[in-house]
C-alpha positions as a Markdown table, in Angstrom:
| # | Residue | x | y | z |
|---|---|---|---|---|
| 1 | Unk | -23.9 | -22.2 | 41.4 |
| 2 | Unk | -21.7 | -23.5 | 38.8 |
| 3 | Unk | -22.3 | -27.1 | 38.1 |
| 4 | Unk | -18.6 | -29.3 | 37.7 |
| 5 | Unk | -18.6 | -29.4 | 34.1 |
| 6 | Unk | -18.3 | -25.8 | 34.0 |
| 7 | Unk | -16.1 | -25.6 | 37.0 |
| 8 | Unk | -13.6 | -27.8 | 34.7 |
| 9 | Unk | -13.5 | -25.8 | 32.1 |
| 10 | Unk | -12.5 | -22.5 | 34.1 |
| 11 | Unk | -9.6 | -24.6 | 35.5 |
| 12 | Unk | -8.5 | -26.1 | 32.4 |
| 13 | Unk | -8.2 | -22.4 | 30.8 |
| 14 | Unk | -6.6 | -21.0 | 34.1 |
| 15 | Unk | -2.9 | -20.1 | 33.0 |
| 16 | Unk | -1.9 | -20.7 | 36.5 |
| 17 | Unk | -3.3 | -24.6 | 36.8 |
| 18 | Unk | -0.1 | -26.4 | 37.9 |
| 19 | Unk | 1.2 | -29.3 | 35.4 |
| 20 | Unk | -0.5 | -31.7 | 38.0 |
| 21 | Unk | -3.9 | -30.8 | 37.5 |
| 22 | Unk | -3.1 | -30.3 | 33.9 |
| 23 | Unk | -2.4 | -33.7 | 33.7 |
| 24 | Unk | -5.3 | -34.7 | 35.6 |
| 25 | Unk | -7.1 | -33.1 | 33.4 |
| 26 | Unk | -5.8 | -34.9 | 30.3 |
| 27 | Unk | -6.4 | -37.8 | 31.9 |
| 28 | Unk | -10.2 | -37.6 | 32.5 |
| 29 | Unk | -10.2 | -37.1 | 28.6 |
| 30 | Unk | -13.5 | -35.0 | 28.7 |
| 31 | Unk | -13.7 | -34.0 | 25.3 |
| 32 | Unk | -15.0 | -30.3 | 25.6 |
| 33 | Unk | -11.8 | -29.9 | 28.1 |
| 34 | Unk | -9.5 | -31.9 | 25.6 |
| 35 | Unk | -9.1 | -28.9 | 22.8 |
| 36 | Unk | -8.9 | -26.2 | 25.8 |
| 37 | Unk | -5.8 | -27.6 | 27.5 |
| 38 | Unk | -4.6 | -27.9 | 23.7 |
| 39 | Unk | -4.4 | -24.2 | 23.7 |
| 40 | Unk | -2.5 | -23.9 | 26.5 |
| 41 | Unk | 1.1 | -22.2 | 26.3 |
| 42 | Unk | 3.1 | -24.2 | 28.7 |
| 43 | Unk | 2.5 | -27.9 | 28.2 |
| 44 | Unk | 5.3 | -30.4 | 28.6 |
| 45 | Unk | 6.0 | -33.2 | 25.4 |
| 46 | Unk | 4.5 | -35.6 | 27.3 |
| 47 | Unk | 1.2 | -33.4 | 27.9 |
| 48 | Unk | 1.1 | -32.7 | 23.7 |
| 49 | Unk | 1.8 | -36.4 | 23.0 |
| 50 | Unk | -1.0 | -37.7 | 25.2 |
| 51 | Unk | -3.4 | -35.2 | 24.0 |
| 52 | Unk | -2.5 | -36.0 | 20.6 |
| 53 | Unk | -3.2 | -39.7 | 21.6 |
| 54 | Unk | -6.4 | -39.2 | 23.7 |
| 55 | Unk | -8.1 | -36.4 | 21.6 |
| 56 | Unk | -10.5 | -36.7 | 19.2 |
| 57 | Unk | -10.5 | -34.5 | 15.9 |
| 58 | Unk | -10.9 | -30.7 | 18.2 |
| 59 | Unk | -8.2 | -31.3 | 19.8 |
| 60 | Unk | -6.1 | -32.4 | 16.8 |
| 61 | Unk | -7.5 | -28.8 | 15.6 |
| 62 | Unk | -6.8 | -26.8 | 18.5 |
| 63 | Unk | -2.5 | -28.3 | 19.0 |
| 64 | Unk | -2.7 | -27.2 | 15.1 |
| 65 | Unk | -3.6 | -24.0 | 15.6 |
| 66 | Unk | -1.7 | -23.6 | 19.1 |
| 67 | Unk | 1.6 | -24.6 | 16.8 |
| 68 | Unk | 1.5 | -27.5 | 18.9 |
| 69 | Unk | 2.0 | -29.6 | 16.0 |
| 70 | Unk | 4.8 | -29.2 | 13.5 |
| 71 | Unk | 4.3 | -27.8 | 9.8 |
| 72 | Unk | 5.4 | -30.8 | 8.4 |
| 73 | Unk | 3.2 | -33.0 | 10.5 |
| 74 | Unk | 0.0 | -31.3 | 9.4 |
| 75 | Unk | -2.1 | -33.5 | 6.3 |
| 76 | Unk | -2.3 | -31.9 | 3.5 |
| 77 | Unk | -5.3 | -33.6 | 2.6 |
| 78 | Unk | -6.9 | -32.4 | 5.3 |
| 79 | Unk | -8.4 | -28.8 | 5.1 |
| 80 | Unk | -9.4 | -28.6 | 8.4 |
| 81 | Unk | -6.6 | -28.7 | 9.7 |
| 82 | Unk | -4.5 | -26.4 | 7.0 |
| 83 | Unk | -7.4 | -24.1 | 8.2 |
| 84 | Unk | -7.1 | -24.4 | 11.5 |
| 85 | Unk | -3.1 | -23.7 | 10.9 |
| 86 | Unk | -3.5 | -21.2 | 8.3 |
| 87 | Unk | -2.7 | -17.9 | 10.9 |
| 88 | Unk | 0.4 | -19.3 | 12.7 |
| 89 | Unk | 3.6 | -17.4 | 11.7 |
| 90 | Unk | 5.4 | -20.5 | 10.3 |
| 91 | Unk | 2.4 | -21.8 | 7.9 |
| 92 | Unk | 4.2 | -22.6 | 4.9 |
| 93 | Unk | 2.8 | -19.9 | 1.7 |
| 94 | Unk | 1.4 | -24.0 | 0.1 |
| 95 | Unk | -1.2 | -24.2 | 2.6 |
| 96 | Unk | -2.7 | -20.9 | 1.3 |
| 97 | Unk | -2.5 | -21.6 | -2.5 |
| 98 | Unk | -3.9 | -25.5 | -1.5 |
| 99 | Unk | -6.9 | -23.8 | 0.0 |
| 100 | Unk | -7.9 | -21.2 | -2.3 |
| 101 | Unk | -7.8 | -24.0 | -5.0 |
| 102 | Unk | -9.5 | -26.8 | -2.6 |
| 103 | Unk | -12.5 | -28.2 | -5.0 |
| 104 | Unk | -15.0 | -27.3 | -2.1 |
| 105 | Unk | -16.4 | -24.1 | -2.1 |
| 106 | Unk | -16.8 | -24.4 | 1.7 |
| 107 | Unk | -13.3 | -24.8 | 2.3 |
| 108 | Unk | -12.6 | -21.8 | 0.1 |
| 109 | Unk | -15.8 | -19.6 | 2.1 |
| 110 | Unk | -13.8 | -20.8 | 5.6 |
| 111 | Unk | -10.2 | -19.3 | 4.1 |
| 112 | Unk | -12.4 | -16.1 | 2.9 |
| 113 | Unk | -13.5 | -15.8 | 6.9 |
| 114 | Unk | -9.5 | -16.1 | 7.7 |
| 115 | Unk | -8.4 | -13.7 | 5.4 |
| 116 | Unk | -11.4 | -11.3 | 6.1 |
| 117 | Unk | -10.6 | -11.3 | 9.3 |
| 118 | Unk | -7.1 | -10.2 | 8.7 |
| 119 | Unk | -8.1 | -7.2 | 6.9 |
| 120 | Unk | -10.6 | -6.2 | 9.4 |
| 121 | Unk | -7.6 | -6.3 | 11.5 |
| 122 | Unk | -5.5 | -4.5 | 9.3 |
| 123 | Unk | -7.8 | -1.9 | 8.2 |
| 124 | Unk | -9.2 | -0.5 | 11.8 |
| 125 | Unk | -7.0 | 0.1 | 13.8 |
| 126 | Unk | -9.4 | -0.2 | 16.8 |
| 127 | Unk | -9.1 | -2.8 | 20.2 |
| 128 | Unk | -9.6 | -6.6 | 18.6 |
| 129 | Unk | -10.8 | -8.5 | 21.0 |
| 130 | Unk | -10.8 | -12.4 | 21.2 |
| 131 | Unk | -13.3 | -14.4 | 22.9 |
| 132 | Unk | -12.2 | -18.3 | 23.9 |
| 133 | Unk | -12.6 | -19.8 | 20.9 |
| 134 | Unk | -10.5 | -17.7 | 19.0 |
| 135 | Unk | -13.0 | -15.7 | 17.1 |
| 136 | Unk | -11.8 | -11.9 | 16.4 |
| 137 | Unk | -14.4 | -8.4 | 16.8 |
| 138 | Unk | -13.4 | -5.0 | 16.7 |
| 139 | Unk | -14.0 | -2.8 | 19.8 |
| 140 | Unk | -15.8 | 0.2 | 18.1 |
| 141 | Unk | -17.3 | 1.9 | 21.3 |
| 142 | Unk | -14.8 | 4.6 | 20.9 |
């Protein structure tokens, strides 16, 4: 039996949760829910704003990546968050050049993961599968 933590989290990835519950959600500002619902194709302004407001630093990752939060809006300082913004189709060319120079070799290893991704992509033309968190494999069982 699924315990209500984990009930939560199905509903707060269920594409079909009406705005209501989504908001309910937002409201009880769990923060493993917080960066799911960031994810989510159809929230209202008002649901981005308050997740914005009520999230902590996921969540501020996940409407980066989701394109919930514009280009321009995104610190520069921050290479997290360029990171977590570096595959959406409007990332500004900057963002890659800023990382692959960031004094941090970690920051550079993390853009290495991004890019080697890509060309696993772009190199087999197998099934990529996702899992929730975003994270890319090849389906080889061909």
């Amino acid at each position: 039996m699924r315990d209500r933590h984990e009930t939560l989290l199905y509903l707060a990835e269920h594409p079909a949760l009406p705005a209501g519950d989504v908001d309910a959600l937002i409201a009880a500002a769990d923060p493993h829910i917080l960066p799911l619902l960031a994810r989510r194709e159809h929230l209202t302004p008002e649901q981005v704003a308050t997740l914005t407001e009520a999230g902590g630093r996921r969540t501020f990752l996940a409407l980066v990546e989701s394109g919930r939060v514009p280009v321009d809006r995104v610190p520069h300082g921050d290479p997290q968050a360029l990171l977590a913004g570096i595959d959406r189709t409007d990332a500004p060319d900057e963002w890659l050049r800023l990382l692959a120079a960031w004094p941090d070799p970690l920051v550079r290893k993390e853009l290495l993961a991004h890019v080697w991704d890509l060309l696993t992509v772009l190199v087999h033309p197998q099934t990529v599968l996702t899992d929730s968190l975003g994270s890319a494999a090849i389906d080889d069982s061909e």
